[in-house]
Backbone as a chain_set.jsonl record, in Angstrom:
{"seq": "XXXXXXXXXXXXXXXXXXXXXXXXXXXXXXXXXXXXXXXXXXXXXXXXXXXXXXXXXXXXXXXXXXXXXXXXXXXXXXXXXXXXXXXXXXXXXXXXXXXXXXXXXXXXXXXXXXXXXXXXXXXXXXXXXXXXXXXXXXXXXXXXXXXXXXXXXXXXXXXXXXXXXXXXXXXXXXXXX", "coords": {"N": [[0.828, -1.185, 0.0], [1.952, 1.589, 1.154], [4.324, 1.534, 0.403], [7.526, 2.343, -1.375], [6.193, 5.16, -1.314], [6.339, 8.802, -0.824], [6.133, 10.911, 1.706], [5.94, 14.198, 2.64], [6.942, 16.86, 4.892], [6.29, 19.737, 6.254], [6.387, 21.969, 8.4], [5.518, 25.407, 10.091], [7.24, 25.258, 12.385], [10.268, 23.751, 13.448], [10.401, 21.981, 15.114], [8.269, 20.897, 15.464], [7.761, 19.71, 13.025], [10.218, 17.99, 12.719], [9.394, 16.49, 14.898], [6.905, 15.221, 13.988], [8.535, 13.731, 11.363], [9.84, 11.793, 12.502], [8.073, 10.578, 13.44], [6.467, 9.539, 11.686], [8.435, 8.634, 9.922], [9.133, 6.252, 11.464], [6.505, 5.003, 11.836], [5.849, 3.645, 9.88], [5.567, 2.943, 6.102], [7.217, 4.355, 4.404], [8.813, 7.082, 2.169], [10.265, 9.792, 3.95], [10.144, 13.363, 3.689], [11.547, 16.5, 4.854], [10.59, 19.909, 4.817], [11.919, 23.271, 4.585], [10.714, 25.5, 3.423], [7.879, 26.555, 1.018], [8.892, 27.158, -1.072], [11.087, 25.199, -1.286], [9.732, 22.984, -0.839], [8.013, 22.873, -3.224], [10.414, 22.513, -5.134], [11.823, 20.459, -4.813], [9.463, 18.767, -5.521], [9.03, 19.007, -8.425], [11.182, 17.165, -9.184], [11.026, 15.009, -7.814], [8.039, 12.521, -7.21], [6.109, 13.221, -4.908], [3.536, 11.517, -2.594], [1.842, 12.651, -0.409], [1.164, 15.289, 1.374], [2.059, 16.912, 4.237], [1.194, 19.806, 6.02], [1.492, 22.908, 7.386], [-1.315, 25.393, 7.791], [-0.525, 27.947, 8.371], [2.41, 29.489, 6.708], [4.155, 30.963, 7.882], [5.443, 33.535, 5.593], [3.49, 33.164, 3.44], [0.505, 30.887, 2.796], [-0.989, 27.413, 3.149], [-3.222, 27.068, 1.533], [-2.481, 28.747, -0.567], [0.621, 27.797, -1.494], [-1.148, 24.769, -2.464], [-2.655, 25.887, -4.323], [-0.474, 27.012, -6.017], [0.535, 24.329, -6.675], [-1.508, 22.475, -7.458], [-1.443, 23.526, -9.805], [0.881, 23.585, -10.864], [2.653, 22.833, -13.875], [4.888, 21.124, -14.163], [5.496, 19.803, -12.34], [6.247, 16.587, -10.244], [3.92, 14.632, -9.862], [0.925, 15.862, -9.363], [-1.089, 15.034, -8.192], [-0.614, 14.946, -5.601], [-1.353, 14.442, -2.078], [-3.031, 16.699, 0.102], [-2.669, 17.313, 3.373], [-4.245, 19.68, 5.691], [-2.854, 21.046, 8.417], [-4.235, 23.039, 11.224], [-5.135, 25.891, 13.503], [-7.507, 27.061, 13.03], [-10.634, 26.862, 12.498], [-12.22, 28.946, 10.062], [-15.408, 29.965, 7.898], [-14.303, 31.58, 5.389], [-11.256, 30.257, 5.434], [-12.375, 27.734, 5.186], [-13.362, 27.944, 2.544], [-11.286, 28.827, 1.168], [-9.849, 26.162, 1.551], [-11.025, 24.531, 0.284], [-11.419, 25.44, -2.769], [-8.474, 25.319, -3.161], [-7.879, 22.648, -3.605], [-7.088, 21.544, -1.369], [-7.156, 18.057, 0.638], [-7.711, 17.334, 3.317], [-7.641, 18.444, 6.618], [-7.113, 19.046, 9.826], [-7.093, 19.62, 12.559], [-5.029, 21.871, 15.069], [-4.527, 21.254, 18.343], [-2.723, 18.337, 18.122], [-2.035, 14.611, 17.725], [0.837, 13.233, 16.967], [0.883, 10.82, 16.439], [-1.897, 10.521, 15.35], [-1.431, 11.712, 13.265], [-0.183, 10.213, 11.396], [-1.758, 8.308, 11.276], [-3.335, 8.9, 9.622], [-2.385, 9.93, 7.489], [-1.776, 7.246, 6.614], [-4.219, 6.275, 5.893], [-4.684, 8.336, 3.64], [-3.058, 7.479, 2.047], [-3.781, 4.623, 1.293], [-6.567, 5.596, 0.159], [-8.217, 5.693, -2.819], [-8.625, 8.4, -4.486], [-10.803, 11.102, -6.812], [-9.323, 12.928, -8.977], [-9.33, 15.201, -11.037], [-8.685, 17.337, -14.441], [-8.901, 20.619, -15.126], [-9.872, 23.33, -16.961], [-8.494, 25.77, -16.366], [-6.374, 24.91, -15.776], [-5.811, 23.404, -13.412], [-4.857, 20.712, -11.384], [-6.439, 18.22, -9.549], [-7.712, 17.611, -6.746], [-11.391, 16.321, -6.763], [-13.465, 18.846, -6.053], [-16.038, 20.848, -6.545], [-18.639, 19.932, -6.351], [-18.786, 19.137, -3.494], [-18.548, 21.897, -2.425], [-20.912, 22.942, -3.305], [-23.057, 21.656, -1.644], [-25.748, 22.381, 0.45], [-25.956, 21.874, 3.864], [-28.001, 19.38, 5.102], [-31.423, 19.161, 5.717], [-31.514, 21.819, 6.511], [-32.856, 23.321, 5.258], [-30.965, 24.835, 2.991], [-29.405, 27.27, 4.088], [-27.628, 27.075, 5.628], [-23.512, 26.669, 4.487], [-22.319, 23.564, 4.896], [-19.058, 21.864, 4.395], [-17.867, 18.842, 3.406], [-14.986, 17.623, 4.379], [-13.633, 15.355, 4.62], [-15.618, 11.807, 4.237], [-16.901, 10.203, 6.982], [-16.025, 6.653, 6.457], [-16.85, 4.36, 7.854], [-18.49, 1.084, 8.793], [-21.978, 1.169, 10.151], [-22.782, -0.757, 12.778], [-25.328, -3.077, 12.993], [-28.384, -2.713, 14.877], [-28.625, -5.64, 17.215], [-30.973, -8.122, 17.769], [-33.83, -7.942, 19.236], [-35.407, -9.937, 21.615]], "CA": [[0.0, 0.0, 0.0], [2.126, 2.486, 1.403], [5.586, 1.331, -0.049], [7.786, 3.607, -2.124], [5.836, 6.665, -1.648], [7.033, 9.699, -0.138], [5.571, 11.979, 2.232], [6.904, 15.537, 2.694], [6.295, 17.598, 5.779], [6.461, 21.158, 5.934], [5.608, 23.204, 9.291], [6.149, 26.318, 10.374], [8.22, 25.132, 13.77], [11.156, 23.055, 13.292], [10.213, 21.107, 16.387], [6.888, 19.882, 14.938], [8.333, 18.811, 11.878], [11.431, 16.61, 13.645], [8.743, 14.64, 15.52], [5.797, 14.732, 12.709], [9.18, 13.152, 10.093], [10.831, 10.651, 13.284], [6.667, 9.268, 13.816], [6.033, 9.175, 10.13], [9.341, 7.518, 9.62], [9.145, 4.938, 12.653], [5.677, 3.965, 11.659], [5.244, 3.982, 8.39], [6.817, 2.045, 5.289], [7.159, 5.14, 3.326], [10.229, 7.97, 2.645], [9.849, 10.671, 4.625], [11.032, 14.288, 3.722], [11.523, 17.394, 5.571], [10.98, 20.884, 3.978], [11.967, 24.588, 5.838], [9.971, 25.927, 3.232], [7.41, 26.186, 0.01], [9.493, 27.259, -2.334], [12.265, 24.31, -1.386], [9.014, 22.054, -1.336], [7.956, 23.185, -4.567], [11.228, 22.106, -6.362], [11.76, 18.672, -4.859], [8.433, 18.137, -6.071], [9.842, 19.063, -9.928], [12.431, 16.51, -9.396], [10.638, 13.553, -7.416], [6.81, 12.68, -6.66], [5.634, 13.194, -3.142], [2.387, 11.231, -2.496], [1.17, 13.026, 0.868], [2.085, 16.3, 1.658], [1.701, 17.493, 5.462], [1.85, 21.2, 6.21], [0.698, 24.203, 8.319], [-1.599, 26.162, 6.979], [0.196, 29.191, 8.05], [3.691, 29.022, 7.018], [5.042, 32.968, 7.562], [4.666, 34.704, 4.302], [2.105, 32.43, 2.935], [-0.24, 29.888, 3.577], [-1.171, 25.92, 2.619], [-3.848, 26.971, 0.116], [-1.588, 29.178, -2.014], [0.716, 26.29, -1.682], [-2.076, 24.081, -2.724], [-3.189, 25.907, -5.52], [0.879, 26.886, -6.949], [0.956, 22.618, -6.946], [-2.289, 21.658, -8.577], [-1.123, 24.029, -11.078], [2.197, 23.624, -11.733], [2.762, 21.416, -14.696], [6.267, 20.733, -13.899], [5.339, 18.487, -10.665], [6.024, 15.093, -10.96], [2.808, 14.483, -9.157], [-0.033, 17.257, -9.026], [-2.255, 14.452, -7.382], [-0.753, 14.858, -4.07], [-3.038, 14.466, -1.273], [-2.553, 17.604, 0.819], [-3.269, 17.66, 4.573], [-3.687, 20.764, 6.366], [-2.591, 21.209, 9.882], [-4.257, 24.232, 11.419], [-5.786, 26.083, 15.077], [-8.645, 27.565, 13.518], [-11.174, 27.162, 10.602], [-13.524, 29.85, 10.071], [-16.036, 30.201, 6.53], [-13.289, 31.713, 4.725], [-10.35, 29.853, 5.964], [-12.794, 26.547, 4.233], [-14.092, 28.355, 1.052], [-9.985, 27.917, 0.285], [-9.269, 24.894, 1.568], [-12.022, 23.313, -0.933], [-10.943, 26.04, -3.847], [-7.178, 24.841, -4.08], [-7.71, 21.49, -3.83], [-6.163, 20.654, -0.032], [-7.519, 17.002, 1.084], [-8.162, 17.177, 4.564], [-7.848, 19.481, 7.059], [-6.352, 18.289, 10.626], [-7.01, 20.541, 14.103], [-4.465, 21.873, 16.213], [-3.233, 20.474, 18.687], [-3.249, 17.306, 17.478], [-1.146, 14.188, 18.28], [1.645, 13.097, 15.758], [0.364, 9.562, 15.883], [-3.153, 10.689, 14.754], [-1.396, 12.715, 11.954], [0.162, 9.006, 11.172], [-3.032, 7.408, 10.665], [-4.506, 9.813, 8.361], [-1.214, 9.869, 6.083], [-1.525, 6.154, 6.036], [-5.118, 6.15, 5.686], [-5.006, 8.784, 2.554], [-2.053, 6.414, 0.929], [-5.017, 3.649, 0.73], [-7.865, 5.876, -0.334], [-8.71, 5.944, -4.051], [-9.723, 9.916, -4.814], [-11.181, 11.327, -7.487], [-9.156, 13.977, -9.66], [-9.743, 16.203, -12.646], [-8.069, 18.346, -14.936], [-9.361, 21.762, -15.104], [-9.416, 24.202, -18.484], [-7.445, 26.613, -16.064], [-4.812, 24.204, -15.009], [-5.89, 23.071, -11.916], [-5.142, 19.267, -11.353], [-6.428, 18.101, -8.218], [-9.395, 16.65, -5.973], [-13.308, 16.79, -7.716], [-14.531, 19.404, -5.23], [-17.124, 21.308, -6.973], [-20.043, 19.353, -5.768], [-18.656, 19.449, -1.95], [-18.688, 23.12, -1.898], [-22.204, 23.675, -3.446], [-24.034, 21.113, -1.183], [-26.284, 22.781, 1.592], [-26.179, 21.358, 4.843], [-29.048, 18.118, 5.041], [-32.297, 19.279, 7.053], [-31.204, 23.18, 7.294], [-32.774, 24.044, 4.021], [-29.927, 25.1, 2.544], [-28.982, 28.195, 5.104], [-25.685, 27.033, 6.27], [-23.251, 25.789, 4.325], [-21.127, 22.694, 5.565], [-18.489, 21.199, 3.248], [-17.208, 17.539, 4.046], [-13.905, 17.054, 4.264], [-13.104, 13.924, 4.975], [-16.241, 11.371, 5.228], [-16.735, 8.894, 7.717], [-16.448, 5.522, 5.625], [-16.711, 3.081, 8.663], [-19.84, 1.124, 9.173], [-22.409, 1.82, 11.701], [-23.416, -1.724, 13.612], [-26.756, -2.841, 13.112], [-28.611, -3.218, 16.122], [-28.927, -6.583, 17.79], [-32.449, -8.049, 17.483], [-34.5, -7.994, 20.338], [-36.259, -11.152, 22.099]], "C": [[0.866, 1.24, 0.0], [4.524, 2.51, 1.034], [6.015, 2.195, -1.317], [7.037, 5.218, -2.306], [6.417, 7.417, -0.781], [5.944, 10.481, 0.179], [6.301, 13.543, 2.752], [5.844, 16.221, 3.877], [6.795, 18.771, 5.968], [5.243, 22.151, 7.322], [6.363, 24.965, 9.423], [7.285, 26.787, 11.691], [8.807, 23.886, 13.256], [11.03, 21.671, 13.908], [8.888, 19.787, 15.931], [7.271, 19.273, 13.713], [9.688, 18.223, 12.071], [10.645, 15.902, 13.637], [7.966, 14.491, 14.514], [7.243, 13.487, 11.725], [9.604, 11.705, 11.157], [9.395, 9.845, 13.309], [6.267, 8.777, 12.478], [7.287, 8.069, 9.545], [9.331, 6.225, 10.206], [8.098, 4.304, 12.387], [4.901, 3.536, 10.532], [6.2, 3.236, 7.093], [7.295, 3.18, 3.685], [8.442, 6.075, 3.501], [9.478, 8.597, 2.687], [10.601, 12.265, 4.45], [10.695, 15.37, 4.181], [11.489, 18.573, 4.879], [10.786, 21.963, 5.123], [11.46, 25.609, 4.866], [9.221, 25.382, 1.701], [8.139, 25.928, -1.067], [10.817, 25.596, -2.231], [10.974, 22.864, -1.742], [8.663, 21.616, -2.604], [8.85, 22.601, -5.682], [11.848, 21.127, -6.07], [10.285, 17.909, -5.634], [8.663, 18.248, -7.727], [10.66, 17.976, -10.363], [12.166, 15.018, -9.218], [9.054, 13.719, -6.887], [6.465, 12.671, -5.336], [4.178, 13.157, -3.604], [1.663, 11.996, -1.647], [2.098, 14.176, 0.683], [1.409, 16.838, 3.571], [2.363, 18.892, 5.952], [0.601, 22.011, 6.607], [0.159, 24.88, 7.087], [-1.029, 27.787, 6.669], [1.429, 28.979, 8.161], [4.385, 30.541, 6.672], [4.426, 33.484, 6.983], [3.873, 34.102, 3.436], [1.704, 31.274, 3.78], [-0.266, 28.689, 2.925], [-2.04, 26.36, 1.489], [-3.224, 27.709, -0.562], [-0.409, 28.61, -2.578], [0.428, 25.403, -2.749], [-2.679, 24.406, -3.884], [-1.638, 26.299, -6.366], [1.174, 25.018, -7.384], [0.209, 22.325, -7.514], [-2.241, 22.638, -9.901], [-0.109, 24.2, -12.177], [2.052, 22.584, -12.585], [4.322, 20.571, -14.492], [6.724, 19.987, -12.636], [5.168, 17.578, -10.883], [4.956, 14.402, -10.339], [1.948, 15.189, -8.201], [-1.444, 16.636, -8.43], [-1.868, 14.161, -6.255], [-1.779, 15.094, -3.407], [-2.219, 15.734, -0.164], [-3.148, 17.544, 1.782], [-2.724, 18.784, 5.181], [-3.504, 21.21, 7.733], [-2.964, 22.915, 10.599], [-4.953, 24.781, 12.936], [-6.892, 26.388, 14.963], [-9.018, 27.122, 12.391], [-12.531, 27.665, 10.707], [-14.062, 29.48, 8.438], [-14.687, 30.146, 5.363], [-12.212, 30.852, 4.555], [-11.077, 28.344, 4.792], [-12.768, 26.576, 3.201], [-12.371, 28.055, 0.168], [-8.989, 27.389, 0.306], [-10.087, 23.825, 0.162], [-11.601, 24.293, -2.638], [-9.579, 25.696, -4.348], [-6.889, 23.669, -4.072], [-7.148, 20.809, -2.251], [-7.248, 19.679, 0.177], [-8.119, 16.782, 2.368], [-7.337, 18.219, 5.34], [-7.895, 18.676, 8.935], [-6.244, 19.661, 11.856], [-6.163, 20.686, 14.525], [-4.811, 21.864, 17.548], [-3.865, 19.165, 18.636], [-1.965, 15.879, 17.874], [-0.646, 13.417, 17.023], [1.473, 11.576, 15.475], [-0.861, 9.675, 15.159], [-2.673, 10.958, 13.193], [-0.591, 11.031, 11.176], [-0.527, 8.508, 10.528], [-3.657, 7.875, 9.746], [-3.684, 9.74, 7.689], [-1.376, 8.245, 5.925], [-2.944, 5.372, 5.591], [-4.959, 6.866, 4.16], [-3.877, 7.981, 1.529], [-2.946, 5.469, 0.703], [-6.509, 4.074, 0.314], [-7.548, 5.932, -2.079], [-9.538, 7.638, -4.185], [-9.662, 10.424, -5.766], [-10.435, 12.604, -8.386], [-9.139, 14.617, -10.99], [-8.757, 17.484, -12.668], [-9.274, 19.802, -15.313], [-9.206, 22.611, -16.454], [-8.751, 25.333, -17.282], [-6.507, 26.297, -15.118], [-4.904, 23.2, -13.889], [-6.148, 21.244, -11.879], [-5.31, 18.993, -9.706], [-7.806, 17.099, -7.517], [-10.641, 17.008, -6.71], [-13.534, 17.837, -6.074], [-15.801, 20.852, -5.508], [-18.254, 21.118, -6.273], [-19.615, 19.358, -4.009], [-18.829, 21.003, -1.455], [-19.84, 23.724, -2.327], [-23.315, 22.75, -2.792], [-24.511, 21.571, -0.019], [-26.314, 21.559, 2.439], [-27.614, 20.484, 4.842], [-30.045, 18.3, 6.072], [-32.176, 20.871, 7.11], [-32.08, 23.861, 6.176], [-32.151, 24.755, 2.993], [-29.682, 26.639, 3.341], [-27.989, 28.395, 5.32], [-25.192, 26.121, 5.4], [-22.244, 24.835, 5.12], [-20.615, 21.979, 4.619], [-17.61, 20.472, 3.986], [-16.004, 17.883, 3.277], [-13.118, 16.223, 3.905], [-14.591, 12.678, 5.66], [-16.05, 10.269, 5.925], [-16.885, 7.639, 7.218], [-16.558, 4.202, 6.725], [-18.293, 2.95, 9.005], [-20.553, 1.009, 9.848], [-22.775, -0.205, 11.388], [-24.642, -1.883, 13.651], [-27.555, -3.238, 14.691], [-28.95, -4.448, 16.386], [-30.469, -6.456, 17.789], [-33.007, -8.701, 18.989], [-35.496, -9.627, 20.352], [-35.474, -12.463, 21.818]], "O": [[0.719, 2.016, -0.944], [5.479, 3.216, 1.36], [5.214, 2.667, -2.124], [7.266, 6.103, -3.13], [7.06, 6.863, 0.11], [5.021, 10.775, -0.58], [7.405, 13.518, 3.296], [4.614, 16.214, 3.918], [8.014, 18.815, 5.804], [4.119, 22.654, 7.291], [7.394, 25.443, 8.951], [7.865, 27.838, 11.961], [8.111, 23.031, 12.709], [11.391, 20.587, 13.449], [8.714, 18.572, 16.024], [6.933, 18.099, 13.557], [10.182, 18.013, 10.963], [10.587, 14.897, 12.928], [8.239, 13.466, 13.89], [6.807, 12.369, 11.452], [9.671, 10.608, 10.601], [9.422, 8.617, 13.218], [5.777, 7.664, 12.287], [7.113, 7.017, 8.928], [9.499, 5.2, 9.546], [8.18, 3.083, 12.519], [3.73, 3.2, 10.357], [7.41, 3.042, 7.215], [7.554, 2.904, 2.514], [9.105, 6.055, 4.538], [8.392, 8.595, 2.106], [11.65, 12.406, 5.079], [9.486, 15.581, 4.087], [12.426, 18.594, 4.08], [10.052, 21.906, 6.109], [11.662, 26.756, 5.263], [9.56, 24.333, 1.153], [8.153, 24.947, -1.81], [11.254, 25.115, -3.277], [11.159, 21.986, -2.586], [8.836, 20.5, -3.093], [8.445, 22.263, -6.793], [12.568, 20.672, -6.959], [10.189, 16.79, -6.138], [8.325, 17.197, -8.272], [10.899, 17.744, -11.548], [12.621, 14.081, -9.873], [8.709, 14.732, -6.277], [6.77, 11.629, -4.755], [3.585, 13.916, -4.37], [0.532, 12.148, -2.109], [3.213, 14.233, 0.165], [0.213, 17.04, 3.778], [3.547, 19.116, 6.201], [-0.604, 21.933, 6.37], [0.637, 25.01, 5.959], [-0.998, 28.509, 5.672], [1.911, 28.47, 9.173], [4.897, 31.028, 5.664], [3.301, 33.934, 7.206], [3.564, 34.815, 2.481], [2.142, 30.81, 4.832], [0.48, 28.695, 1.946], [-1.623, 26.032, 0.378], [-3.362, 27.288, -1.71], [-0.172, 28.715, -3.781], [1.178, 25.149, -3.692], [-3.225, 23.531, -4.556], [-1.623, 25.823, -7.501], [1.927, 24.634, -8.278], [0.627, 21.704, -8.492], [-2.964, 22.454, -10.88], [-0.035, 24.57, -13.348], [1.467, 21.547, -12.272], [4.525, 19.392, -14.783], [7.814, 19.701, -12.14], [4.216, 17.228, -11.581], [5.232, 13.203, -10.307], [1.98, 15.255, -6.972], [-2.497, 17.239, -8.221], [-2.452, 13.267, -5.642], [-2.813, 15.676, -3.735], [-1.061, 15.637, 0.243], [-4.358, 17.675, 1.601], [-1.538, 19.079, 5.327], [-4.408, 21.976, 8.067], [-2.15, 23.835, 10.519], [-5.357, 23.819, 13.589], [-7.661, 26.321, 15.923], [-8.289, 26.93, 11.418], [-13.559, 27.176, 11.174], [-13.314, 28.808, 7.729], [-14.229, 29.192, 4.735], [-12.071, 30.55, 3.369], [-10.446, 27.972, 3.803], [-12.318, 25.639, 2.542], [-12.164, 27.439, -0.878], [-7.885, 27.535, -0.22], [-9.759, 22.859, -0.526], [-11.533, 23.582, -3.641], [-9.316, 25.698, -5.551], [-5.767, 23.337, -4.455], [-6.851, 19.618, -2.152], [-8.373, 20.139, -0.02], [-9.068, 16.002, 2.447], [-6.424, 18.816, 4.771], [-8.729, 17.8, 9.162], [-5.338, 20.496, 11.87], [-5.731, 19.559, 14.766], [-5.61, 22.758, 17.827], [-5.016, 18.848, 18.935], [-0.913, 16.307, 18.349], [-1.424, 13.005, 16.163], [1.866, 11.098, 14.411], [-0.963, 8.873, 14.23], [-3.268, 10.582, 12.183], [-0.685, 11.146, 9.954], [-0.298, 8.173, 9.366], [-4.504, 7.275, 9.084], [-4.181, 9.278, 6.662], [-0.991, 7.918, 4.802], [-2.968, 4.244, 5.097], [-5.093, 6.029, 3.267], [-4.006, 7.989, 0.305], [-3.009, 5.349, -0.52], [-7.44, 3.285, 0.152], [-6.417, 6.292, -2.404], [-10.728, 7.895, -4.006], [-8.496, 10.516, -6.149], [-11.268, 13.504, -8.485], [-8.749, 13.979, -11.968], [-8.275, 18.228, -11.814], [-10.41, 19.63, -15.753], [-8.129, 22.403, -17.013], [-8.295, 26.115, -18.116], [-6.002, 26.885, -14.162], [-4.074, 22.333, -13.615], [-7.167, 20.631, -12.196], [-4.557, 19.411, -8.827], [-8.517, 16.173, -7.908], [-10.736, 18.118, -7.234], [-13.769, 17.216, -5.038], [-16.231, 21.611, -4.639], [-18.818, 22.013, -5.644], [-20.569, 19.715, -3.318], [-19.179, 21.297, -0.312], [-20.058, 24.878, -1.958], [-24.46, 22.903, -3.216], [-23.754, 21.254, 0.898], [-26.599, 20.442, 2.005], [-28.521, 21.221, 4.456], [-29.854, 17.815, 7.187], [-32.937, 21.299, 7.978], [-32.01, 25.09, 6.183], [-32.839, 25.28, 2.118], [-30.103, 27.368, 2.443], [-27.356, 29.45, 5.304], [-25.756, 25.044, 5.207], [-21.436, 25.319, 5.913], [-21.391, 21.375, 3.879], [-16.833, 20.881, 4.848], [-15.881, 18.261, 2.112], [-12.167, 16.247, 3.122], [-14.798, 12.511, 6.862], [-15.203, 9.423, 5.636], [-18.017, 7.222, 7.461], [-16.321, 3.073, 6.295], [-19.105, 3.823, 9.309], [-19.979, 0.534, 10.828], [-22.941, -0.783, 10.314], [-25.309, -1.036, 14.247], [-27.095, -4.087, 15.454], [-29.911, -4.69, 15.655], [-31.146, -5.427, 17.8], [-32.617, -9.696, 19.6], [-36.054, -10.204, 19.419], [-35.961, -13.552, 22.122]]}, "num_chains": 1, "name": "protein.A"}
C-alpha cells in the first residue's frame, strides 16, 4: 500500500516537523522528507513525486492553500495528485471556502497528536480519490459538488463542506427477544 511513496512535511516550527518526520518515519513504510519551506518544497516536487504532503496552513509569508493551488497548477510536478493535509488552530467560513478552492484534502485541528497525523497519512495512501483536470490548469481533488451542497435538514442556510467522510460502518442493532 504504502511502499515507495514519499511523504513531505512542511511546518512552520522546526520542532513539529522533527517529531511529525521521526513518527512518520518509525511507523510507516514510506520515505519521509523534511521541507523549511514552500518554495524548497515546490522544487523537490519538480524533481521527485511526493504522495502526501503534510503542512501548516500558516507558514510565515504564505499559507497551505496558495501552496495548494501553486501545486495543482504547476505542470512541472512530478505528481499534481498529491493528497494535501492541512494542519491548522482555527477554521472559520473563509479559511474553508480555500481549503475546498485549491484542492487541499483534509484538514487536521491543532493540537493534534503526531500519531493521529500518522493514521490519516496512512489512511489517505489507501484511499482511491477522485481527480480532474481543469481548463485553467488546476489538477487536483473533484470538489465542486462538496462546496455547493447545503447542509441536510437546514434548508440550505448554512453551508457545511465535508472534508473527509466517515467511511466506517455503523453496527446494526442486535435483534430484540
Amino acid at each position: 500500500m504504502a511502499e515507495n511513496r514519499t511523504v513531505a512535511v512542511l511546518t512552520a516550527n522546526a520542532a513539529l516537523s522533527s517529531i511529525l518526520c521521526m513518527i512518520l518515519a518509525d511507523g510507516g513504510r514510506f520515505r519521509v522528507r523534511q521541507f523549511s519551506s514552500p518554495a524548497a518544497l515546490q522544487a523537490y516536487m519538480r524533481i521527485a513525486p511526493v504522495h502526501v504532503a503534510v503542512c501548516d496552513f500558516d507558514l510565515g509569508e504564505t499559507s497551505c492553500d496558495v501552496l495548494a493551488a501553486s501545486i495543482r497548477t504547476d505542470r512541472a510536478i512530478q505528481c499534481r495528485n498529491v493528497q494535501i493535509i492541512a494542519l491548522t488552530r482555527r477554521l472559520d467560513r473563509a479559511r474553508k471556502q480555500a481549503i475546498v478552492r485549491t484542492g487541499i484534502d483534509e484538514v487536521i485541528i491543532k493540537p493534534m497528536s503526531p500519531a493521529y497525523v500518522l493514521e490519516r497519512v496512512r489512511a489517505r495512501l489507501g484511499q482511491n480519490v477522485i481527480y480532474v483536470r481543469a481548463p485553467t490548469g488546476y489538477e487536483g481533488p473533484e470538489r465542486r459538488r462538496a462546496a455547493a451542497e447545503p447542509a441536510p435538514g437546514n434548508g440550505g442556510g448554512a453551508e457545511i463542506i465535508p472534508f473527509a467522510r466517515d467511511r466506517r460502518e455503523t453496527p446494526s442493532p442486535a435483534p430484540v427477544g
